[in-house]
N, C-alpha and C positions, 0 to 999 in steps of 0.2 A: 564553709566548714574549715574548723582549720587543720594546719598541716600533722599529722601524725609524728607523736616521737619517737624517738628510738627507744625499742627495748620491748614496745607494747606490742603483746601478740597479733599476726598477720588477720588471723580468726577466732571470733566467738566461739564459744561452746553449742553445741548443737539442741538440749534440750537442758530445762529447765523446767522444776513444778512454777514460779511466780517470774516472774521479767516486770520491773519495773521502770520505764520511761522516763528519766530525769532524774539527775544526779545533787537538785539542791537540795533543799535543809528538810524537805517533807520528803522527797524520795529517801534521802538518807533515813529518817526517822522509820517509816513505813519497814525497811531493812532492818534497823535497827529491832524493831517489836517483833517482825514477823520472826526475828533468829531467835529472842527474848522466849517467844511462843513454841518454839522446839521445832521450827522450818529451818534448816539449813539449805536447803537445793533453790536460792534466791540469786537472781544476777540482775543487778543495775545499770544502764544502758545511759550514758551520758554523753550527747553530740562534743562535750568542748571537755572541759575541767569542772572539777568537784565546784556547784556556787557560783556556776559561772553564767546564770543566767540573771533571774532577778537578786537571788539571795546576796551576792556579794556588795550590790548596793543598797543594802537596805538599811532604814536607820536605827534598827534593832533595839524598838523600845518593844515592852510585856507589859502590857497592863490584864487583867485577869478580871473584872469586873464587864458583864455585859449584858445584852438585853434579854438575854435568857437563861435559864440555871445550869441547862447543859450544857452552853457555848460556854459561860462562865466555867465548870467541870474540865472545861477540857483545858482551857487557859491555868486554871490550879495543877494539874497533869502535868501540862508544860512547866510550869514553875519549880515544882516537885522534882522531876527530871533534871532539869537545867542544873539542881543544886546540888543532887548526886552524881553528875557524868564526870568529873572529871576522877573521882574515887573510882569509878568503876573502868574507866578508859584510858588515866594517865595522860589526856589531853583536854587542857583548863578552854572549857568553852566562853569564859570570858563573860560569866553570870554576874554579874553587880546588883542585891537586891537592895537598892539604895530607895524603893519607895517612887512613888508617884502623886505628884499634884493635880488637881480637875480644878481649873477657876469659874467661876460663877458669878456673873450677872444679875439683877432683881429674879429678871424674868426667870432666869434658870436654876436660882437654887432650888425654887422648889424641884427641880428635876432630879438634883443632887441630896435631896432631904429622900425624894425616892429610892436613889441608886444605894443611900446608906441602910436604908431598909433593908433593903434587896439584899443589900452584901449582906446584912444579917440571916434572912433567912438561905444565904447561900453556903454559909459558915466563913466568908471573910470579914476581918475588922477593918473596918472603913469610919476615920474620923472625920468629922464637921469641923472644920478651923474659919478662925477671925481670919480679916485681912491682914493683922499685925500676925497671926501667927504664921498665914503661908508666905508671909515675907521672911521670916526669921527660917524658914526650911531653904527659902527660893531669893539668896537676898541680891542678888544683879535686877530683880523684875520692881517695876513700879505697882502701888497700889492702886491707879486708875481706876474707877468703875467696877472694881472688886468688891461685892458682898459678903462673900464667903469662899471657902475649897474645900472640897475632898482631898484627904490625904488616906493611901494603903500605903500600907508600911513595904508588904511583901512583896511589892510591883517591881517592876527593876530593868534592868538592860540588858543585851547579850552582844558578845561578837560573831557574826551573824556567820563568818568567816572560822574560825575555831568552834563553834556550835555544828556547823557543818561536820569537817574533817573528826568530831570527837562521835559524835553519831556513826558515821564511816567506818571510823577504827573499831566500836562497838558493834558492828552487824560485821567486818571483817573475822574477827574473833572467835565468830560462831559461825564462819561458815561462807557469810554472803560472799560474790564479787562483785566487784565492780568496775565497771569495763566502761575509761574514757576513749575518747575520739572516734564514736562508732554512731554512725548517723541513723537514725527510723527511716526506711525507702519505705514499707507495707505492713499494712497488718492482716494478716491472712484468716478468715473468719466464714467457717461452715455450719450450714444447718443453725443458723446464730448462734452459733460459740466458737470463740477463741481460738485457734488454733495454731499461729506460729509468729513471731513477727520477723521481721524482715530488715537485716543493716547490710550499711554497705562492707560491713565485715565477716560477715554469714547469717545465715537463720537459723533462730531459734526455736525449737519448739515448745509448746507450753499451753499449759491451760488457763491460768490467770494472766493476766496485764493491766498492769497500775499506771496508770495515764497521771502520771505525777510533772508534769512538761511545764507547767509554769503558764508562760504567755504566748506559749506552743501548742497550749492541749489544745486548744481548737482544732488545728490541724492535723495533730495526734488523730483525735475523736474522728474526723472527715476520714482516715484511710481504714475503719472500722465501721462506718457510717454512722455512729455515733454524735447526736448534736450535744457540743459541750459549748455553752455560751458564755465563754469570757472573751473581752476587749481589752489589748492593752492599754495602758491608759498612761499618758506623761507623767510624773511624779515628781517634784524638784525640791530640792531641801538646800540650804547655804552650811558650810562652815567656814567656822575663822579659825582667826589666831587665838592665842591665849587671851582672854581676859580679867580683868581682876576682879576679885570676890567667887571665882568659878571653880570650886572646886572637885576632886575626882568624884565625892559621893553625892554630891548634887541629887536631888531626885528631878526626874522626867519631870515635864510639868506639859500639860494642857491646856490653850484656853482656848476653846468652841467658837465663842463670842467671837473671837479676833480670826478663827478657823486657821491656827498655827499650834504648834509644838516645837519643845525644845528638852534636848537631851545636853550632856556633856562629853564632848572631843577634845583629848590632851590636851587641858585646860582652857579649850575655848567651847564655842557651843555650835552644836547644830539646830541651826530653823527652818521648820519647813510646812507642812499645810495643804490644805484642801478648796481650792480654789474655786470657785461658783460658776468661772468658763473652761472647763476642762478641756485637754484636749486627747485625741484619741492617735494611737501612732499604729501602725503595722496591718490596717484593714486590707491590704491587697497581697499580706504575704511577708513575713519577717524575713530578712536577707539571711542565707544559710551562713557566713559569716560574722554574724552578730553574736559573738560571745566573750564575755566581758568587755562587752563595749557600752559607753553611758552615747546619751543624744545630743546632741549642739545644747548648752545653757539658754533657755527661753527668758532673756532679762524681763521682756515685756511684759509679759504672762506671770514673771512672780512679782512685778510689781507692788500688786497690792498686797500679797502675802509679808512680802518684806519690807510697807509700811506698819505693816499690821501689826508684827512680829518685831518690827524698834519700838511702837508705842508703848510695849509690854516691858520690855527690855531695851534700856534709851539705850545702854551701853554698846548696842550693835550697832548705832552712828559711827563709832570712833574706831569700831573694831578691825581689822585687818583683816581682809574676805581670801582664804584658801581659795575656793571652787565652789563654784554654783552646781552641783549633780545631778543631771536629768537621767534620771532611769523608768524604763517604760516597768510596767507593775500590769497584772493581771488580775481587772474588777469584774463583775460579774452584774446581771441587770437589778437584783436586788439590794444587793451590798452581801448577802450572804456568803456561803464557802459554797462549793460544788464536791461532793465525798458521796462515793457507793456506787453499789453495780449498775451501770447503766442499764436501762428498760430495755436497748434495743439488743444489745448480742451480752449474753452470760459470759462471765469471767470477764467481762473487759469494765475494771473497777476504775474510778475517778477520785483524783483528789487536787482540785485546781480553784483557783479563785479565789484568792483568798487577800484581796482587796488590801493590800501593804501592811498586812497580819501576818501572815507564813511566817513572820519568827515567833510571834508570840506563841502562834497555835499549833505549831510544827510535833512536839512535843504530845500536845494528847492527841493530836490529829492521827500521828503515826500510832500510837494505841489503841484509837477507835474503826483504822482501816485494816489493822494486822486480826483486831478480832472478828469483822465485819469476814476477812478471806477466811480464816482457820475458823471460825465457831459457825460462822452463817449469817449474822448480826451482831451488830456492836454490843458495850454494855446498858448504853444510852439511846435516849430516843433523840435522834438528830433529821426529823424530818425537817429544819426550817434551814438544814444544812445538805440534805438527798438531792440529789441531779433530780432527781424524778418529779421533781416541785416543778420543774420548766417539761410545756409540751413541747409539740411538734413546731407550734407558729415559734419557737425562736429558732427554730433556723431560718430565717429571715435575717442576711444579718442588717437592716437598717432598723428591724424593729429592735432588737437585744443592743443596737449602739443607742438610738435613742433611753430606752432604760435605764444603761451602764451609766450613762453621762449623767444622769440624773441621779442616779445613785451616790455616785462622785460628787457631784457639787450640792446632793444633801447631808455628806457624810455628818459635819458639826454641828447639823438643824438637832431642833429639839424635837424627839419623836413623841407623838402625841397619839393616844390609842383612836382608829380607825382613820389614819390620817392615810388618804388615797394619792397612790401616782399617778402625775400630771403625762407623764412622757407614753409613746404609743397608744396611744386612747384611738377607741372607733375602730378595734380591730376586728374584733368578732362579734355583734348584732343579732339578734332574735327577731324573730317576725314582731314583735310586739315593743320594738323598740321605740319606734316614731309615736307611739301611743302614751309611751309610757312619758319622753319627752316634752308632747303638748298635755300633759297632765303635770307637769312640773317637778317629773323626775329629779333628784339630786343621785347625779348617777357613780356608781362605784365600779368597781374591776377585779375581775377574780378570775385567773385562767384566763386571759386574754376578754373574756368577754365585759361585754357593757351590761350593768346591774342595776335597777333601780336600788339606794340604800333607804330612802324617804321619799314621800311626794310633798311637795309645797302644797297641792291641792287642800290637804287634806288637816293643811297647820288652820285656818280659820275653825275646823271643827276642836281642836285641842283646846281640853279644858288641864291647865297647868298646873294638876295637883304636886307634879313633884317635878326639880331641875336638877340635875345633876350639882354637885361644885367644884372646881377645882379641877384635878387634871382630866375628868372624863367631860367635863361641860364645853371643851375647845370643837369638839365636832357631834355634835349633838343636836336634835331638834322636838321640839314640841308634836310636831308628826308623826313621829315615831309611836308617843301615848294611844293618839287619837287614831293610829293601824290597827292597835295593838287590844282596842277595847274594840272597835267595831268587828274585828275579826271573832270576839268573845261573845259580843251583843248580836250581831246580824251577819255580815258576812265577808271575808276579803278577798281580793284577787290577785294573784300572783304569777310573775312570769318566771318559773323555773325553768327555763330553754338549759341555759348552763351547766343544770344535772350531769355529770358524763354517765354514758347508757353504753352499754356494752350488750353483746350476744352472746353467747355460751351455746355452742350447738353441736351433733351429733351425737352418735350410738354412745359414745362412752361418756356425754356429758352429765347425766346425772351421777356417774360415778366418779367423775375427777369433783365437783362439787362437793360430793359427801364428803370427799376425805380433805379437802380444802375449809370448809365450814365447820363448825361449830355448832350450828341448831339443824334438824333432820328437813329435808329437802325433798325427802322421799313422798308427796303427797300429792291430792290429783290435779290435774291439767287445772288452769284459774287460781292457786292458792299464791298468794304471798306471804315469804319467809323473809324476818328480820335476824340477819346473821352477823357473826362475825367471821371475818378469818385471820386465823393463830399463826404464833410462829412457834419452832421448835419448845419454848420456854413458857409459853402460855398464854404471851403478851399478842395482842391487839395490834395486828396490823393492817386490817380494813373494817369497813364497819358499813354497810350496806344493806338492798333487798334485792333477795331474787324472788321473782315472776315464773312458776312455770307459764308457760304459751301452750306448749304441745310434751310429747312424753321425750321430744330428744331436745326441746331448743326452749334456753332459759334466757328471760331480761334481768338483767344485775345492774342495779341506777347505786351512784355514788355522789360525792359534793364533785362541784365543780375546779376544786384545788386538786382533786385526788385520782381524777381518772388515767396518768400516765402511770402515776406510782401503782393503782391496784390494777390495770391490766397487766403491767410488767409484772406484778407477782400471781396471779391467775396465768399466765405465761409460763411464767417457769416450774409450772408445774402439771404442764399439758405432757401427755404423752405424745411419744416421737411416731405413731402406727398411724396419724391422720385421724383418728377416730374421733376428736374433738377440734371444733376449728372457734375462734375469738373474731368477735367483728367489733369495731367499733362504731357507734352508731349515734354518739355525740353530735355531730354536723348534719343527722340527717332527720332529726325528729325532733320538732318540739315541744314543750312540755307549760301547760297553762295548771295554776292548783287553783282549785276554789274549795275553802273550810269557813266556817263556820254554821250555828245553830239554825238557818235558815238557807245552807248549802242547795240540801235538795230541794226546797221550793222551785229555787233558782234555776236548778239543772231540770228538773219538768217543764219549765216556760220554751227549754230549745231542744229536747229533745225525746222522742218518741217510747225510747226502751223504757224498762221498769227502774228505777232507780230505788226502788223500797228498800228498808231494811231485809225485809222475807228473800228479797229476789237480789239482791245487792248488799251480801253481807259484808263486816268492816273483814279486810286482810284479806279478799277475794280480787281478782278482773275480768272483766268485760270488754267486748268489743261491741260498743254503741254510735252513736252519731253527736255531735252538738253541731246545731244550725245545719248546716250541709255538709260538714266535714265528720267522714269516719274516727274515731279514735281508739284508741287502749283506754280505755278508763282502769286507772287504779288505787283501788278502795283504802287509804294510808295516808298516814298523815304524819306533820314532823312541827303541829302547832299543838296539835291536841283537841282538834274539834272534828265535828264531821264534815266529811268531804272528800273529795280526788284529786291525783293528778290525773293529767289529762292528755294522752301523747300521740299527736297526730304528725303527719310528715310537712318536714320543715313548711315548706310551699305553700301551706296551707295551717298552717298555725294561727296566723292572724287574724282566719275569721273566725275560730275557736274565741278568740279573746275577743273580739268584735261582737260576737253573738255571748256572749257570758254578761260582758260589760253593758251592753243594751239590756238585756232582758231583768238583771242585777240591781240596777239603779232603783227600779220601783222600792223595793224590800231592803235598799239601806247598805247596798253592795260599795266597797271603797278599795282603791288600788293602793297596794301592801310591799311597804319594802322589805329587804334584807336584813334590818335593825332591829322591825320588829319580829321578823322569824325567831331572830335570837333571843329575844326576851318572853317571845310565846314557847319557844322551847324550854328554855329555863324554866319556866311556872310548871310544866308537863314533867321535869328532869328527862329531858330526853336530852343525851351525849354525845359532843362534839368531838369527832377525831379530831387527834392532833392536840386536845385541849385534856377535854375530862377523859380520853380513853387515849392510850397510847402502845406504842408495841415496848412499854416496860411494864404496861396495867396488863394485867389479867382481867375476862370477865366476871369474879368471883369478886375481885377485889372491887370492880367498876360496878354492883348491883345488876349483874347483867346474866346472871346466874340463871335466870329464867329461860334464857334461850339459848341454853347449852345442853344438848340432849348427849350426854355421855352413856347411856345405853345404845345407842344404833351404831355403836360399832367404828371401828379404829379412823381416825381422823385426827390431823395436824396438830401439835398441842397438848393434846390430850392426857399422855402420860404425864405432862406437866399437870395439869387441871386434876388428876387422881392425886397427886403427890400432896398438892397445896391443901384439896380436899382433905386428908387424911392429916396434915400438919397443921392446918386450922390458915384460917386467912388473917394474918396480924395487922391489917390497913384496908380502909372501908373510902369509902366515895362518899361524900356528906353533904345535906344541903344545909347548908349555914343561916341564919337571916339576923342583919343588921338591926340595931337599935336606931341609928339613927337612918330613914330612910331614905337622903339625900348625900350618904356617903355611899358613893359605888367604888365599886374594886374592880380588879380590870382585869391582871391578870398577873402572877405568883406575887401575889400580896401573901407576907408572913401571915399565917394565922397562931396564933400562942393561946396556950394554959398558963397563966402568968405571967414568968417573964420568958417561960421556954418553948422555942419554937416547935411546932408537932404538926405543919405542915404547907404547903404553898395555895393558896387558892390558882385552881383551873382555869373556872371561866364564872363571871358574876355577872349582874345585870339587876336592874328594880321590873319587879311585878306590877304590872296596870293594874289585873284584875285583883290582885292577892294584895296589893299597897305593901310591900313589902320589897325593899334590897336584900338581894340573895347570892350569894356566893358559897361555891362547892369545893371541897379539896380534900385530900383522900390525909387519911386521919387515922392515927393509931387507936387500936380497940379499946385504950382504957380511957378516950374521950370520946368517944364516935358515939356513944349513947343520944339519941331525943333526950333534950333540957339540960346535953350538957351547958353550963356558961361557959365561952370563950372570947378575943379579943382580934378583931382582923384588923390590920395595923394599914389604913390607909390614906395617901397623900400623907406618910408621916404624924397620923394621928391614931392612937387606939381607938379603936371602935368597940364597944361591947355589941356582942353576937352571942349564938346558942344552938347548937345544932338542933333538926328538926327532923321529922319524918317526912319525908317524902312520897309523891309530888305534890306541894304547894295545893296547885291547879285538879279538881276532879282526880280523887286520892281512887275512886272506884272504876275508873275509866269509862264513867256512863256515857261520855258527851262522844264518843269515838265511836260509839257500840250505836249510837241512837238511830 
């Protein structure tokens, strides 16, 4: 730590409504919105100097185009910001929007004919340029292996340093403090929530705390018990001297291919990149001394970056090399951000990881966490940015380095949809793993665990009416069709272990339920309810079923991405009297589906009880047997045919799918992966959180209106859900379907009325049974009409489309009921 200076008080202030942890450019920001948002009572807690952690080395490029509309949102924010602060602050944060270059490869324009789409439907102008013309923006660079570039005009640079300090003097203004050379000893945390934290210059009290610490929050997180999984990670960039043709407005330039960038430094340039052998620095513990300190220059290790980066630009042979800058940066295991209240103790909010972007995103990041403390939730849906995305297995830290490294060293690969991490594999396993393996598993990852996504088994049965082209045909299989019909024709099997399963029990559990759901729950012992649960505004923030069992204890099954995020919010909204207690029950039970038209023949060959329709109706459970093993059987489904899941305890799951699989095979039984769940959903329109339902969709808006029982009385949301009702619902959920039925859409493909955008596709995918590509996306009322014509623009090509009534698949739901 370093030494205290003169002048700065002996002691902190005693209490505080918010205390935010780190003093760079996103704790500032965070200060800066929450004073914006009318909180004055903010004190910011910074071990060293303002920036003096990662922010001061950073190489302070904004690029605002990304893989999602809302990352992108927030990057526009920042930009937005960056260009009014110095009008409002009287300190020039040092914004240059001199525009950004992306160069491209064969292989990768088309990625870039994507990202311009994109920018369209995001509302940025994103030009397609010749090689001669990204030369004439970029003229020190050679045209090598150049096909094309993206050019945004409004991208640009900051001084990551004066960005800082103009943020600070803006949350100063209104109120905040901010109190350097005061170090975090503890965070003190009751009954899980927040209660004080702890410097070595007094304690604070306080109900929120913003874990804004950079390549710190890890260990932030640990005195809270909070797992926050970033790794710092080495980062190195060169600059020089001046060189000729470089000047001040230069735009940023990227090129992926080479996995380098280059900005402009008083007339010369910085180069720097993402290296394929990364290295990881501070795993045993950052020295309490490291502030504003860079790490030993790793020549060896930029090597190849700085062959890569003279190819591009010869001129850096000759150029005159200032300093090599190794600054350690805080990356996270997906490449993602980490932002929002952690699951495990209330008010202790996060916003870390942000993968050597913190300048770019600093700006809407501090927007989107000042509304997230003062409203309750952001204005945006930012689950692919929610702490809550990672369980419990990353606190492991060799499993979350392994990730983060791989993260890093895919940073400038070309993401391609369902493209699976290689890094921590075999972590968490289902009884029915090794089964699924000698049947020729092509296995995926979701939540840690291991997933069949296709069987090879099952590719000699595929007859290959239709192939994807172009950018969804890179991971794709002909088994996917032949799952996908036999589950329609006869019957599939499925290992849903992965589900997260939860408990809901005691005297008061059916009443925190009602008022957390959305559809009535109030019904007898055996019923299943397909719910959602609301947030204050109306929007969709889980999407599950509950099981009554008995009259106090309820099962609530989710996807497998989602079990940390919807316990933490079924959590915080338990009563503090014990009367309801939460189990989780993910690891202890597993879960076999078997659906289709010949389901229950199947399920009679193993097991004794009545499986009739009479005695086994659809949305009911039972406790029956298959082969020798007890189970839950539950009457639902998420493909559209008949059939159960089937949840027996873990130990004993395997001969659940042992005895299905034998008895199966006579009648045409085939082992069913994850690829084609999604495309038998799709045909059914049944919706994906996180995709087609989100916590900014309402159910009214999502078609989901049907199981929202606003007569049983006051519950979450609600008042939102009367208002919308009474105002009329002006955007609809659509199922789309393509003309041509070997263009698929993946995912926020523009969909246009001519030339004007009216909406993003959710989620798409082609129908086996229906021969039809289909894509959904929520749509204003005066084209949401069946037979509107419309155009889904994909892989850069208009497609004619036409909205449709939905679902596709069994419009009367006979096949569920049968």
């Amino acid at each position: 730590m370093g030494r205290r200076r003169k002048g700065l008080p002996s002691r902190v202030r005693t209490h505080a409504r918010v205390v935010i942890i780190g003093g760079g450019v996103v704790g500032c920001s965070i200060a800066y919105h929450l004073t914006a948002m009318g909180w004055r009572d903010i004190v910011v807690v910074e071990r060293g100097e303002l920036a003096g952690g990662s922010t001061w080395h950073s190489a302070g490029l904004v690029g605002q185009l990304r893989s999602t509309i809302n990352l992108t949102r927030i990057m526009m924010d920042s930009v937005a910001l960056y260009g009014r602060l110095e009008g409002e602050t009287g300190v020039d944060p040092g914004w240059m929007p001199v525009g950004s270059l992306r160069l491209a490869s064969e292989e990768r324009m088309s990625e870039l004919r994507r990202q311009a789409v994109a920018a369209r439907g995001y509302g940025l102008s994103m030009e397609l340029l010749s090689p001669r013309e990204a030369v004439t923006l970029f003229p020190v660079m050679a045209d090598d292996e150049i096909v094309g570039a993206a050019y945004l005009p409004t991208d640009g640079r900051v001084d990551p340093n004066g960005l800082t300090q103009a943020l600070a003097v803006g949350a100063r203004a209104r109120g905040a403090e901010i109190v350097g050379q005061a170090r975090v000893l503890k965070i003190a945390v009751s009954a899980g929530r927040v209660q004080a934290v702890e410097t070595d210059r007094g304690t604070i009290h306080t109900e929120v705390v913003v874990n804004a610490a950079g390549m710190w929050a890890r260990d932030i997180g640990r005195m809270a018990g909070v797992v926050v999984p970033v790794i710092p990670m080495e980062h190195q960039f060169l600059v020089t001297k001046p060189i000729a043709g470089v000047s001040r407005d230069l735009p940023t330039l990227r090129d992926p291919d080479r996995l380098v960038y280059f900005r402009e430094e008083v007339g010369g340039l910085v180069a720097g990149g993402y290296e394929p052998d990364p290295a990881a620095w501070g795993l045993d513990g950052i020295p309490d001394d490291f502030i504003h300190r860079l790490l030993p220059p790793n020549w060896d290790r930029f090597e190849q970056l700085g062959r890569l980066a003279m190819s591009r630009v010869p001129a850096l042979r000759d150029a005159g090399i200032i300093r090599l800058i190794n600054g350690p940066e805080a990356f996270t295991p997906d490449g993602g951000f980490l932002l929002g209240e952690a699951p495990e103790v209330r008010g202790f909010f996060v916003a870390a990881g942000f993968n050597a972007h913190g300048i770019a995103a600093a700006g809407g990041v501090g927007k989107v966490l000042a509304e997230w403390i003062v409203e309750g939730e952001p204005h945006l849906d930012v689950w692919r940015m929610d702490i809550r995305r990672f369980g419990r297995h990353y606190r492991s830290p060799r499993y979350a380095l392994a990730k983060t490294t791989e993260a890093y060293a895919r940073h400038y690969e070309i993401h391609y949809p369902f493209q699976e991490s290689d890094a921590g594999r075999s972590l968490r396993l289902s009884p029915a793993y090794s089964r699924a393996v000698a049947l020729g598993a092509a296995m995926g990852e979701k939540g840690g665990w291991e997933r069949p996504n296709w069987y090879a088994s099952n590719e000699g049965a595929a007859d290959i009416e239709h192939e994807p082209r172009g950018w969804m045909r890179k991971f794709w299989s002909p088994a996917v069709g032949a799952e996908h019909r036999a589950t329609r024709e006869a019957a599939g099997l499925f290992d849903f272990t992965s589900f997260s399963k939860m408990e809901v029990s005691g005297s008061g559990a059916l009443r925190v339920l009602q008022y957390i759901t959305d559809n009535d729950l109030d019904k007898p012992v055996g019923t299943i309810t397909y719910t959602s649960m609301l947030n204050a505004k109306g929007g969709i923030e889980c999407d599950l079923t509950v099981t009554r069992l008995t009259d106090e204890r309820f099962l609530v099954i989710t996807g497998a991405a989602f079990g940390t995020h919807d316990m933490a919010w079924i959590r915080r909204h338990l009563p503090s009297d014990g009367s309801v207690q939460l189990r989780d029950l993910t690891g202890t039970l597993a879960c076999v589906g078997l659906w289709g038209p010949r389901a229950r023949e199947i399920l009679r060959q193993v097991s004794d009880d009545d499986v009739s329709n009479d005695a086994f109706p659809f949305l009911t459970a039972q406790e029956i047997t298959v082969g020798q093993v007890p189970v839950t059987a539950l009457r639902v489904t998420y493909v559209g045919e008949l059939g159960w899941e089937l949840y027996a305890p873990i130990e004993m799951g395997a001969g659940v799918w042992d005895a299905l699989w034998e008895a199966g095979r006579p009648f045409g039984l085939v082992p069913v992966g994850y690829r084609a769940v999604d495309t038998l959903r799709l045909e059914k329109g049944y919706r994906y959180w996180s995709a087609d339902i989100t916590p900014e969709t309402t159910p009214f808006e999502a078609g989901l209106g049907f199981a929202v029982k606003l007569q049983k009385g006051d519950f979450l949301g609600r008042e939102a859900l009367l208002r919308q009702r009474e105002e009329g619902v002006r955007r609809r959920l659509c199922c789309l379907v393509l003309d041509d039925p070997n263009a698929v859409a993946a995912m926020d493909e523009p969909v246009c009325d001519g030339d004007r955008v009216v909406g993003l596709v959710t989620s798409a995918g082609y129908g086996y049974a229906v021969h039809r590509s289909m894509a959904y996306a929520y749509l204003p009322g005066n084209v949401a009409d069946p037979g509107t014509p419309l155009t889904v623009i994909v892989d850069a090509e208009r497609i004619a489309a036409s909205v449709v009534r939905e679902p596709l698949f069994d419009p009367r739901h006979e096949r569920v009921r049968a």
